[in-house]
C-alpha positions as CSV (number, residue, x, y, z in Angstrom):
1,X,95.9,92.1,112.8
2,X,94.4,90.8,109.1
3,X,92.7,93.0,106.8
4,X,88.0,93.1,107.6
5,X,87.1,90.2,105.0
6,X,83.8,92.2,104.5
7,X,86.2,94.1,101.5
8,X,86.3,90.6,100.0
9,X,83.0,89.2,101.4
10,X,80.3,91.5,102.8
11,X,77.4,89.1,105.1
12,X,74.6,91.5,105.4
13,X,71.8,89.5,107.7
14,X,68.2,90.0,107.3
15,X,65.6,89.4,110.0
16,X,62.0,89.0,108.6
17,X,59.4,90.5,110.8
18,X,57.2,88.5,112.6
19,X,54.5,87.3,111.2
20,X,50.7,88.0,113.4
21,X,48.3,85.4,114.4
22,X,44.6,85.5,113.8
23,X,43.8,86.0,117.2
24,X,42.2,83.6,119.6
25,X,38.7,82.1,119.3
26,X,39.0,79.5,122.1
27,X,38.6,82.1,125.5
28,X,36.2,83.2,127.0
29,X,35.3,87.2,128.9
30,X,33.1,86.6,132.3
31,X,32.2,90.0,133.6
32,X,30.6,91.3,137.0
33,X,30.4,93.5,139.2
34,X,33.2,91.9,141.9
35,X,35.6,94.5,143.3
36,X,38.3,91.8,143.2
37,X,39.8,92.9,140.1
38,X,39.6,97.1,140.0
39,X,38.3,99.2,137.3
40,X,41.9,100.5,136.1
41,X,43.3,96.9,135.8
42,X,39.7,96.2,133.9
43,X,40.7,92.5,133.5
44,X,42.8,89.3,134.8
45,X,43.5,86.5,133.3
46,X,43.1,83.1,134.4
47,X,44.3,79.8,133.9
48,X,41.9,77.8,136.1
49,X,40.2,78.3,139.5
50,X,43.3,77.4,141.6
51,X,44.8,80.6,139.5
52,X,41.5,82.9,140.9
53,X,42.1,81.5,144.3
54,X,45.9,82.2,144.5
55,X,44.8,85.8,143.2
56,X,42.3,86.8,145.8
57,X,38.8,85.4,144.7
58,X,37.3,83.5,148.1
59,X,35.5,81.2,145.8
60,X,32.0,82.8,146.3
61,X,32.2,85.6,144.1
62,X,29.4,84.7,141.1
63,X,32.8,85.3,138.7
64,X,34.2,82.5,140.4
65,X,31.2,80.5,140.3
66,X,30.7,81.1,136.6
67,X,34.4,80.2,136.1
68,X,33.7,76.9,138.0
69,X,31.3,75.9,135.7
70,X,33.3,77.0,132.5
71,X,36.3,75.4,133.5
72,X,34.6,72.2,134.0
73,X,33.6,71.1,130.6
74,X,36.0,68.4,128.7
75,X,37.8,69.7,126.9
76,X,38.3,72.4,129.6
77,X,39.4,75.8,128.0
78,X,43.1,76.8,128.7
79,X,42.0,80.7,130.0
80,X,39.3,82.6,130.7
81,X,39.4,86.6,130.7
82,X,37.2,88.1,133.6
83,X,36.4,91.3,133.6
84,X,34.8,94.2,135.9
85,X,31.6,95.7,135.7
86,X,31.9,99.7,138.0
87,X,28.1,99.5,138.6
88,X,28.5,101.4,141.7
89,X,29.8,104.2,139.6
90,X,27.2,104.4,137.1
91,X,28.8,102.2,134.7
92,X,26.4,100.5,132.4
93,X,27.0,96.8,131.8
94,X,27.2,97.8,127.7
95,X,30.0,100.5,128.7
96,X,31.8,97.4,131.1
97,X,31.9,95.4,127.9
98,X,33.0,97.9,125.6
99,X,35.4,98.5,128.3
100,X,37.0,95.2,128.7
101,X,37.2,94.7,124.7
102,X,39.7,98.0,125.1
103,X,41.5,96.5,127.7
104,X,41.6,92.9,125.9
105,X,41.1,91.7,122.6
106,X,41.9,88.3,122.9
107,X,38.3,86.8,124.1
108,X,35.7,85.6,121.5
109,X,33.4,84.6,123.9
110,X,31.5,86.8,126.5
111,X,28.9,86.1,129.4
112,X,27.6,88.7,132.2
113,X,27.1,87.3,135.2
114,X,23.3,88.2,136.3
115,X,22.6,89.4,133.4
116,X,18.6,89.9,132.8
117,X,16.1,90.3,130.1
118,X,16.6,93.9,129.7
119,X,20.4,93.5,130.5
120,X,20.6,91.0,127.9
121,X,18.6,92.8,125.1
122,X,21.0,95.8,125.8
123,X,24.2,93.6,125.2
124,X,23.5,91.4,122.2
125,X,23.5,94.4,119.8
126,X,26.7,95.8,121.3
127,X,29.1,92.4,120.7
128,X,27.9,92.0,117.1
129,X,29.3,95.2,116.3
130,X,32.4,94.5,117.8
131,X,36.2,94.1,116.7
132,X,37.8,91.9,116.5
133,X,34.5,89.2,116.5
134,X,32.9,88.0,119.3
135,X,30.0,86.1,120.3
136,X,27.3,86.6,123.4
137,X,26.1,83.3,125.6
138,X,23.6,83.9,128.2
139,X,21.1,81.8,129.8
140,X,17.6,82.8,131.2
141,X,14.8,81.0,133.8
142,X,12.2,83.1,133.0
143,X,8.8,82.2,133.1
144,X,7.7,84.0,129.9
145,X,10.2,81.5,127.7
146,X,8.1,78.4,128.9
147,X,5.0,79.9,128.5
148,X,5.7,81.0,125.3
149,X,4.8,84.7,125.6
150,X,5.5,87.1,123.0
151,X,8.6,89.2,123.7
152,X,10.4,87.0,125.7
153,X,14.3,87.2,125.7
154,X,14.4,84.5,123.8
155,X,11.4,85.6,121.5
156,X,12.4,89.1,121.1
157,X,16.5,88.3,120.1
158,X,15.3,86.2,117.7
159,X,13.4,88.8,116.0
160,X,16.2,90.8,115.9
161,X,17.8,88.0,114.0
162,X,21.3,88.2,115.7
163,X,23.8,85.8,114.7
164,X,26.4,86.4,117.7
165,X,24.2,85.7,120.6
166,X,23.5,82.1,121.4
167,X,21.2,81.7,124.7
168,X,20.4,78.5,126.9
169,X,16.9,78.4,128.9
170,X,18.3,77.3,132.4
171,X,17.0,77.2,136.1
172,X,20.6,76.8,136.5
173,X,22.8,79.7,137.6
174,X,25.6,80.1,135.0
175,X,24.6,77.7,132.8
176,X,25.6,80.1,130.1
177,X,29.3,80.3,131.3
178,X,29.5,76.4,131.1
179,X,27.8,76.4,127.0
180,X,30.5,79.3,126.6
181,X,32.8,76.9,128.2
182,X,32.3,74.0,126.3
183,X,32.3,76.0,123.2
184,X,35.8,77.1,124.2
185,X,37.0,74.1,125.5
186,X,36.3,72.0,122.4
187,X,37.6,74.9,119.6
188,X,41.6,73.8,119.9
189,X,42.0,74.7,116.0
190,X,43.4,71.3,115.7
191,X,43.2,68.7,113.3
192,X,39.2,67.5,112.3
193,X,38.4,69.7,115.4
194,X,35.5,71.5,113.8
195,X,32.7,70.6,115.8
196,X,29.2,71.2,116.4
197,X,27.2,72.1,119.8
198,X,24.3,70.1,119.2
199,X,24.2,67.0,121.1
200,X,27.2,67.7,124.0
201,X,26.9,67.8,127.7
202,X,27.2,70.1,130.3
203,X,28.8,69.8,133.1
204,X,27.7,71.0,136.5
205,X,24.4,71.6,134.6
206,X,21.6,69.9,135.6
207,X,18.9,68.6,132.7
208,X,15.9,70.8,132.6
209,X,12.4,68.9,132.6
210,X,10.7,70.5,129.6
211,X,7.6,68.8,128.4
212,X,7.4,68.7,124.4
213,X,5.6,71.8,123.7
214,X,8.0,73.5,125.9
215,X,10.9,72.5,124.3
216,X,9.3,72.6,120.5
217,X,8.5,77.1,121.8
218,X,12.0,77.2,122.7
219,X,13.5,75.6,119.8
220,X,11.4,77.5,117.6
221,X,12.7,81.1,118.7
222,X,16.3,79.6,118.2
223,X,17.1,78.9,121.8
224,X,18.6,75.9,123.6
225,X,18.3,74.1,126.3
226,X,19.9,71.0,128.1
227,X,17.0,68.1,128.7
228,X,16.7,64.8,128.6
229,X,16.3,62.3,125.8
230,X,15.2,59.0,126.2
231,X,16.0,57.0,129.3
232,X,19.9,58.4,129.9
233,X,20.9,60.6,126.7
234,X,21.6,64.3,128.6
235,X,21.4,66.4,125.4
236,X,22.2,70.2,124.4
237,X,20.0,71.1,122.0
238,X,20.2,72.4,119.3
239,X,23.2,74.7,119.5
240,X,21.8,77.7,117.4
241,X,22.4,81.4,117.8
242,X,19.1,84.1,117.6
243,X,19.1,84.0,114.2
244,X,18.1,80.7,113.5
245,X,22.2,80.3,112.4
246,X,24.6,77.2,113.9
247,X,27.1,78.6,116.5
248,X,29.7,76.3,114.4
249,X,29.0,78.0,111.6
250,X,29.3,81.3,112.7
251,X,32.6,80.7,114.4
252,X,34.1,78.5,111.4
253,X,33.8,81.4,109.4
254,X,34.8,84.1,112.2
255,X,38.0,82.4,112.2
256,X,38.7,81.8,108.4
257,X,38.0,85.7,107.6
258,X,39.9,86.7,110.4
259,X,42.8,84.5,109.3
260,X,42.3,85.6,105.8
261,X,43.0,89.0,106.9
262,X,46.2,88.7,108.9
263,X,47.3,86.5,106.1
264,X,47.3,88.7,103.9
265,X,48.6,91.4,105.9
266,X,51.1,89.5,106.8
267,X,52.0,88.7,103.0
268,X,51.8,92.8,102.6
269,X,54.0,93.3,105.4
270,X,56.4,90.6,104.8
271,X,57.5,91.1,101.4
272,X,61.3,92.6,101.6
273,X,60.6,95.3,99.0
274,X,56.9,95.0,97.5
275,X,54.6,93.1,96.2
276,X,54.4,94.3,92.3
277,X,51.6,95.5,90.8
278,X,51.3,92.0,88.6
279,X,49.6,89.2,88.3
280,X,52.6,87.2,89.7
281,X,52.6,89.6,92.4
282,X,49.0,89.1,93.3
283,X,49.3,85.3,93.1
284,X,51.2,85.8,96.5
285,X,48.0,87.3,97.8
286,X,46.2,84.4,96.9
287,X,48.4,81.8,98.1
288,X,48.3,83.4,101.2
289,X,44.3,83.2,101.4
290,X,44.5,79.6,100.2
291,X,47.1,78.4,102.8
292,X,44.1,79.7,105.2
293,X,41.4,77.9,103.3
294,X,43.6,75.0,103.3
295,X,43.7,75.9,107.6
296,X,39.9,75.3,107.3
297,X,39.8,72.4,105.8
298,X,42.3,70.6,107.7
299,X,39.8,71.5,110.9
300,X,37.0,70.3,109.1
301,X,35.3,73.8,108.5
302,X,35.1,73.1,104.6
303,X,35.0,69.8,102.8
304,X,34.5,69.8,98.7
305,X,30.9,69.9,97.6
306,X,28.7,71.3,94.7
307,X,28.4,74.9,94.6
308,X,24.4,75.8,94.7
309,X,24.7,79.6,94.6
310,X,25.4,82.4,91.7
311,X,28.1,82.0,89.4
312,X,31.2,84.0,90.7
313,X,33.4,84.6,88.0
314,X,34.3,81.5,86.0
315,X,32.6,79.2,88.8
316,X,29.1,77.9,87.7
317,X,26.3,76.5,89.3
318,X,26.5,73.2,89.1
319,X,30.6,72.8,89.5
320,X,32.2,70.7,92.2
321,X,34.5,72.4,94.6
322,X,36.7,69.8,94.9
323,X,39.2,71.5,97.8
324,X,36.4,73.2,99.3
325,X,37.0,76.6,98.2
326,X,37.9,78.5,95.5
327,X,40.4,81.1,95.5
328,X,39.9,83.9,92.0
329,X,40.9,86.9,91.3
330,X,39.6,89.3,88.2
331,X,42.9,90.0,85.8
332,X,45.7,92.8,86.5
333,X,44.8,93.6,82.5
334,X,40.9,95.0,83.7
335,X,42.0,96.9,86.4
336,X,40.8,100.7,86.0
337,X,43.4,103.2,85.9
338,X,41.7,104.7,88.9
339,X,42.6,101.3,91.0
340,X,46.0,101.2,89.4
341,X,47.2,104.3,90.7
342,X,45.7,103.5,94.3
343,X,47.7,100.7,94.3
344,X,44.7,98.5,95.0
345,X,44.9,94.7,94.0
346,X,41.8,93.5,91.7
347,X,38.7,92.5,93.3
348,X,39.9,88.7,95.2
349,X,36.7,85.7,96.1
350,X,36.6,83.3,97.9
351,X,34.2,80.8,97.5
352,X,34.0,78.2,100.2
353,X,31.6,75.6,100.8
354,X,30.8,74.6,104.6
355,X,31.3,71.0,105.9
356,X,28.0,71.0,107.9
357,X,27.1,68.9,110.3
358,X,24.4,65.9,110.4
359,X,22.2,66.6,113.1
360,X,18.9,64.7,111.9
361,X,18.3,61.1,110.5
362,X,15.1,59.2,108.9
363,X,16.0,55.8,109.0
364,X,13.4,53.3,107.4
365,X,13.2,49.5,108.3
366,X,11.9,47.5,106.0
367,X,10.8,44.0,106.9
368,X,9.8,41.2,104.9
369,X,8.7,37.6,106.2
């Protein structure tokens, strides 16, 4: 037998860990009160209909029914997370949430089926608290929303200028499952896939018949609301959350801060030994934030522009971002001893400038004879 060749040459092999993902922003949490699923299991999930069928659901189950309608919008979302409500022991529809976010953290999106106006005004506070970030649709028929009546659902989330709860007046049941669903269904994180809600369809949801002044009250305390334009254009408008906020924008940005994070983390936890306290060792920080800035352009969440707001560091009012985004960093040199010794990197910005969307046009014809 010949002598080990690891006394001439040793091969030690190194396996990196693996590197996390930001999480998913394209599924969506349907809760309710269905005995289907039970309260230790919490939540399924689902690939489509068929999946709910071959897993017990009869098809009648308002779960199912709000899954129908999710799963119908093209692009159709690849999963849906439902989830159970225990109202029959006490459980409060807040506590169910809270609940299913324990359970799973991989929806963004969440809708309660039969949720009302105190239901909803209960909820809305509760998922923009939570972690990771998450966004509440829900649709209402009340009366009060037509009329215009102060402290309507609509009226009253509005006031308290939420920007993760985006609602759609409806007579239809579920219609807020099928906005969650197109919102889902359209968010692939691909290529130019930054998109906007205003203007899309619904599927499986009928156009409601607002008059003008109807639709101008319901606009003007940020709701939506799918209606008719012209003689044939079906139209969601305007695809705004309670504050006033796009739903695009809100979720753009959820997904470049949480990508941000774990990219950096992932930098942190990556490095075979460390990552010195220098400024070539924060540069790998801030490649690691642009690569996800550069993620964000490539969807067509930032696009270069002129940046309007205060100076932030050696950016000026007035100066082009021509990427997009700016990654900067205050120097290694002006770091307080304090920070030094906590091992803290200097304070990091990121200034990013948002595609947007055009969702207006004036167009003037001029004609001479």
């Amino acid at each position: 037998m010949g002598q080990s060749l690891d006394s001439i040459v040793k091969v030690n092999v190194t396996v990196s860990p693996m590197a996390q993902s930001a999480g998913t922003f394209d599924v969506g949490l349907i809760v309710g009160t269905s005995t289907v699923i039970s309260k230790a299991d919490r939540v399924k999930i689902y690939t489509s209909t068929a999946d709910m069928l071959a897993a017990g659901w009869t098809g009648s189950e308002p779960e199912y029914l709000a899954a129908q309608l999710y799963f119908s919008q093209d692009p159709s979302p690849s999963k849906v997370v439902v989830g159970v409500w225990d109202k029959a022991g006490s459980e409060t529809d807040v506590q169910a949430i809270q609940a299913c976010r324990g359970a799973n953290g991989d929806w963004y999106g969440c809708y309660v089926v039969g949720a009302a106006k105190d239901d909803i005004e209960a909820i809305a506070p509760v998922v923009e608290a939570l972690e990771p970030f998450s966004c509440f649709f829900y649709d209402t028929k009340d009366a009060d929303v037509l009329a215009g009546t102060a402290g309507n659902v609509l009226d009253t989330l509005k006031d308290a200028n939420y920007d993760r709860s985006i609602g759609i007046y409806s007579t239809v049941d579920y219609a807020g499952a099928a906005l969650m669903g197109r919102a889902m269904g359209l968010n692939t994180g691909a290529a130019n896939s930054a998109f906007t809600l205003a203007y899309k369809d619904l599927k499986g949801v009928a156009p409601e018949p607002v008059n003008t002044t109807q639709l101008n009250y319901i606009l003007s305390v940020n709701g939506n609301v799918y209606t008719t334009y012209g003689a044939n254009y079906k139209l969601l408008v305007q695809g705004t959350v309670a504050s006033g906020r796009h739903f695009d924008e809100i979720l753009d940005l959820d997904m470049l801060a949480a990508g941000i994070q774990i990219g950096v983390m992932n930098s942190l936890t990556g490095a075979p030994s460390k990552i010195p306290q220098t400024e070539d060792g924060l540069s790998l920080l801030l490649d690691a934030i642009e690569t996800e800035c550069e993620a964000a352009v490539t969807r067509g969440a930032l696009a270069p522009g002129v940046w309007n707001a205060a100076p932030v560091l050696t950016l000026q009012k007035g100066d082009v971002l021509t990427k997009g985004y700016l990654v900067l960093a205050e120097r290694m040199a002006s770091q307080s001893q304090t920070d030094r010794e906590a091992r803290k990197a200097p304070p990091i910005y990121v200034p990013v400038k948002m595609a947007g969307a055009i969702e207006h046009a004036v167009i003037n014809v001029i004609v001479n004879r």
